[in-house]
Structures are given as structure tokens and as C-alpha cells.
N, C-alpha and C positions, 0 to 999 in steps of 0.2 A: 710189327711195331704198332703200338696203339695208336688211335688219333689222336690227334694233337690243336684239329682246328676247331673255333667255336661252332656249335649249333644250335637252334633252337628246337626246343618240346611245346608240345599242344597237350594240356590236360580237360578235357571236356567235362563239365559241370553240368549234366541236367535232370530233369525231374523225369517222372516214367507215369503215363498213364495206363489203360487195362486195355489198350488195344497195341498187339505183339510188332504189327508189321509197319503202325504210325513210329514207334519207338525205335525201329529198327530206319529207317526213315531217318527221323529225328539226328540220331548218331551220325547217318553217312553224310547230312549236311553239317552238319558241327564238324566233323573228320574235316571238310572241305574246307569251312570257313579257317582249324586251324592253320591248314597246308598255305591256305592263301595269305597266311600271315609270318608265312616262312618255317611255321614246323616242318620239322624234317620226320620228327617221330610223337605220333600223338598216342595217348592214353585216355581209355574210356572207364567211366565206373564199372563196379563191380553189377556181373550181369544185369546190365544195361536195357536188355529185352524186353525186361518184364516188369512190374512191382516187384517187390521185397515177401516174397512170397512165405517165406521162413517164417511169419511171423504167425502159421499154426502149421499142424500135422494133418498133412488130408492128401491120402495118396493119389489120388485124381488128378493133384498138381505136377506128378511125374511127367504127364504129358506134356508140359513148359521143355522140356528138355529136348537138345539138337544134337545131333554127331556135331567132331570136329570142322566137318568141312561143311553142316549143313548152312542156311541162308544167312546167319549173319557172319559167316564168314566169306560166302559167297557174295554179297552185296559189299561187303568191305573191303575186298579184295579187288574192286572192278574201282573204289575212289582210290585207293594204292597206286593200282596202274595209273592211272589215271592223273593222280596229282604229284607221281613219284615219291611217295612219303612211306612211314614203316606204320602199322596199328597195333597196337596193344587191345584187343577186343575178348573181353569177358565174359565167357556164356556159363550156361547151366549143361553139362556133359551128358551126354547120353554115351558112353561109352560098350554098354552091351546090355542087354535084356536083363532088367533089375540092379542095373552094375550106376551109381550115377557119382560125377564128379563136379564141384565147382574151378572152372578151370580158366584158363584162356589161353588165346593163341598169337601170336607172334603173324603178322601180317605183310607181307614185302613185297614190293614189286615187283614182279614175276612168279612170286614163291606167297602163293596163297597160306600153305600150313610152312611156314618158317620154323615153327617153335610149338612145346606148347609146353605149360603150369601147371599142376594140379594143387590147389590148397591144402596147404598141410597142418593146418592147424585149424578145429572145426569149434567151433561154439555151441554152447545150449544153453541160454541163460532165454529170460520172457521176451517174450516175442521175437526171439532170435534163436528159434530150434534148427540148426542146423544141421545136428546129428543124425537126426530125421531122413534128411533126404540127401548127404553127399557122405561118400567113403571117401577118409583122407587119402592124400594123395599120396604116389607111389612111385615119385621120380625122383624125390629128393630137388635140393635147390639149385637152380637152373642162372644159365644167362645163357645169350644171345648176341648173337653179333648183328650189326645194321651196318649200313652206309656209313655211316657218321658216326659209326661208334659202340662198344658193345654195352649193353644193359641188363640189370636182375629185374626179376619179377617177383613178387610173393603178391597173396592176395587180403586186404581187409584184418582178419585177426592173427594174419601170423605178424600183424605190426608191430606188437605187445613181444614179440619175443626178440631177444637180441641175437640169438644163436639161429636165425634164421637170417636175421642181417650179415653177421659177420659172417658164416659159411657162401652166401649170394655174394659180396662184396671181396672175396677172397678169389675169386675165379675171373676176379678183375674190372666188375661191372664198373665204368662212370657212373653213372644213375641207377638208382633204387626204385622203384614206382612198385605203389603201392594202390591200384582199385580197388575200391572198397563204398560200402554202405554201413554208415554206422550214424545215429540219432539221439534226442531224445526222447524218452516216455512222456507225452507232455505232461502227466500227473505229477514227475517228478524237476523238473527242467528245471523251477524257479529257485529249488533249494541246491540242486547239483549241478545246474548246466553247465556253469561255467568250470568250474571242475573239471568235469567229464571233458568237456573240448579243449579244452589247456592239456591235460595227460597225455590225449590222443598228438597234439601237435606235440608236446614234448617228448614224448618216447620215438615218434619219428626224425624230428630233430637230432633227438644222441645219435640216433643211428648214423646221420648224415656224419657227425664228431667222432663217436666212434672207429668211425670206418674213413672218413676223408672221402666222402661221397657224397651228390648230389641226393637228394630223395624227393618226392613226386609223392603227393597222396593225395589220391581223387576222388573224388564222393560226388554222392547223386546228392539233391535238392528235394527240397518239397515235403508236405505234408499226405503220408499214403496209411488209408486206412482201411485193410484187404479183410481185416475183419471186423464182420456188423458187431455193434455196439459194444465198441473197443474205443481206446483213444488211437491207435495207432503210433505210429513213428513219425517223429516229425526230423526229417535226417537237416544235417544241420552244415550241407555245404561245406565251407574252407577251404575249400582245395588249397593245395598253395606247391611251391617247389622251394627247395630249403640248399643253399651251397653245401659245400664241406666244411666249412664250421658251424655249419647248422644257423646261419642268418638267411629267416625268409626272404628271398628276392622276390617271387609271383606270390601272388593270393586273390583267393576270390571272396565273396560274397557269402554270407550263412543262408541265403534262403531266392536266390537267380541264377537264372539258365547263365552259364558265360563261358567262354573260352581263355583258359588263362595260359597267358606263353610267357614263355623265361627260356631265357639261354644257360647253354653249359658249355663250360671253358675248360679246358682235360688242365692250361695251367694250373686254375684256381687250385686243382685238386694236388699238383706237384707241390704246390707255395703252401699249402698246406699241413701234406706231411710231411716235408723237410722240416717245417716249424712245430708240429708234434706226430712225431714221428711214432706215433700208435702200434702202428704194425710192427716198425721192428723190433718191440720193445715187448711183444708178445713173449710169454714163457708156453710157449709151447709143450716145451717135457712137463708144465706142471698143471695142464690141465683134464687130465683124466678121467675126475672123479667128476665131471661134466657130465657125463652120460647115467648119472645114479638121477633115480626118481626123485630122491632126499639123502644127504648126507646123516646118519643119526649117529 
């Protein structure tokens, strides 16, 4: 049987400087501060370790990459025990000699590698080359079970797809979380920004309607500019947690370190879909032609 009692989530907002192991740091006292505020399962940005490295092609930066079990899961796994909570910790995959993933791993008390992601949906747009250095991913969309409750994962730009929501959301997940780094160009901010950050919350949002689930989208902060005489990324915060009808309950800040908590209530999610009842009203025999690149 599912859970049924309330709990609270930790989403960690922060910036990333160019030193690996302060960053690393950084996170396992955020982890802490959320636990101490009654998180049960906290969520860190999307690979969290480092800068926003993506934003050129320079194989050299291969070396950024860690196994599953190396030290940021080892260091995050010792405030787990520690503080009895679950992690959602996003690294850069070192998977096998030339082989590399953007992924993360599922963290739990006693059970270091609980779980793990791989990104399945990769980007290549400026300063967001992607494609570069991760091979999409190869598990297909996942959940996990916790203590308190089972949860999907996806990571950053498979938020834009809905067929990644509803397949994650279908295996039963209460919460959606979504790690991720996304910004703006500051050259372009003043004509688009608002734009741009409204679409990002509102496609998260459907999903939450969509599906009669919570969703979690967690972003770094800060102004990072990994390349000389570039504007770089000015990532633009918002964390926030969203119910099942897609009313933000948490939210943070566009541009501060903070830890944002919101609770999840399996009710809300019941009172929900009894009242639009989504799922059952799927036509399942008629969605086939899903899997075509384009209908012509």
C-alpha cells in the first residue's frame, strides 16, 4: 500500500564555485540544514559539484566526472546515515572509459546507491552543449521507493517533455523532482527573461495537473562564467515545489543560496484525482502513433 502520511522535502538552492570539494562541502551542509528542518527527502541541483561546465567543448573537462559510488556519493551518504533522510544527488557519470552520463543517484540510509537516473533527454543549444559530453540515458524512466514514500526522477531538460512526466508518474511516483541548471544569457534576459522562467515553471506545473502529482524543480543560483570573455549563465533560481493541481506551495529566490521545504500529503493527491480524474480517462488504445518522430 502506498503511503498515506504527510512528509516534508528539502530542495537545495545553491551557487557552485570552481573549487570541486568546497561544493561538495557546501551540499552536505545544506543536506543537513534541510534534515534539521524535518526533510525526510532532499533534492540537490543538477550536478551540483561543479560549474555548469557544458557551456563549451573541451575534453579535458571529462575529468569533472565520478563513478556512481565515488565521493559525492560517499560523503552524502555518511549525512543520510546520519541524519536518517533520503538524497537525490546529481553527479556527472563516469560510467566506463569514454562512456559518460549525466545522472544521479538515489541516496538512503543504509543503502548508499539506492537507485540511479540517467538523463534522457540531452540538449545542444549555446552554452548548453550537452551532447558533447553525456550519452543519453539507457534505463528508461525510473522511480524509487523511500521511507516516506515512492518518487520519479528525471533530470533538467527532460522537463519540457510530457512523455517523460507521465511514463515517471504512471509507476506511481507522489513527487516528480526535477534537478536541474537552467539560466539566462545575460545579453538576452531583459527582452526574454521573463518568458523564459514563466514556460520553465509552467511546463513543470502541467506536469504536476497532468498527472495529480507533486513536482520539485531545483536549480542552482548565481552568476558562472566558465568561459573567458563570454557573458556566461546567469541561472535564475526559483526552486519551488508545486501540488497536484499545480499550485506553488514552496518557492525560493531567483538569485540566493536557501533551502526550500514544502510538504507532501499522498491525500492532496487522492482529492485530486477523484476531482479530475486524468488517469482514468486516458484512451490508452489510442495512443500509438506516440512513438512517431512526426505524424505527416
Amino acid at each position: 500500500m502506498p503511503n498515506r502520511d504527510k512528509y516534508k522535502v528539502g530542495l537545495v538552492q545553491m551557487s557552485m564555485g570552481t573549487d570541486l570539494d568546497a561544493n561538495l562541502k557546501k551540499a552536505v551542509e545544506l543536506v543537513e540544514e534541510a534534515a534539521g528542518k524535518g526533510a525526510k527527502i532532499v533534492c540537490l541541483p543538477e550536478m551540483f559539484r561543479s560549474q555548469y561546465f557544458c557551456q563549451k567543448e573541451d575534453a579535458d573537462l571529462f575529468d569533472l566526472a565520478e563513478p556512481i559510488d565515488g565521493p559525492s556519493v560517499a560523503a552524502l551518504s555518511k549525512v543520510a546515515d546520519a541524519r536518517n533522510v533520503s538524497v537525490i544527488a546529481p553527479i556527472f557519470e563516469e560510467r566506463a572509459l569514454g562512456l559518460y552520463h549525466n545522472s544521479l543517484v538515489v541516496v538512503k540510509p543504509g543503502e548508499p546507491v539506492a537507485g540511479v537516473y540517467r538523463k534522457m533527454h540531452i540538449p545542444d543549444d549555446p552554452a548548453y552543449y550537452e551532447k558533447f559530453y553525456f550519452t543519453p540515458g539507457d534505463m528508461g524512466f525510473k522511480n524509487f521507493d523511500t521511507e516516506v514514500g515512492r518518487i520519479g526522477t528525471l533530470i533538467c531538460w527532460d522537463q519540457w517533455y510530457p512523455e517523460g512526466a507521465r511514463l515517471t508518474a504512471l509507476r506511481g511516483a507522489q513527487i516528480l523532482f526535477y534537478p536541474t541548471a537552467i539560466g539566462w544569457h545575460p545579453y538576452e534576459k531583459d527582452k526574454y527573461g521573463d518568458q523564459q522562467r514563466d514556460a520553465w515553471r509552467t511546463i513543470q506545473r502541467s506536469h504536476s495537473i497532468a498527472n495529480g502529482v507533486y513536482v520539485a524543480g531545483v536549480n542552482r543560483c548565481g552568476h558562472e562564467v566558465f568561459v573567458e570573455n563570454t557573458a556566461g549563465i546567469q541561472f535564475w533560481g526559483s526552486t519551488f515545489l508545486s501540488d497536484p493541481f499545480g499550485v506553488i506551495i514552496a518557492e525560493g529566490s531567483i538569485d540566493k543560496e536557501e533551502v526550500v521545504v514544502g510538504e507532501v500529503d499522498p491525500a492532496r493527491i487522492e482529492e485530486v484525482r477523484r476531482g479530475w480524474p486524468f488517469l482514468r480517462d486516458r484512451r490508452v488504445d489510442a495512443y500509438s502513433e506516440i512513438e512517431k518522430r512526426f505524424i505527416d
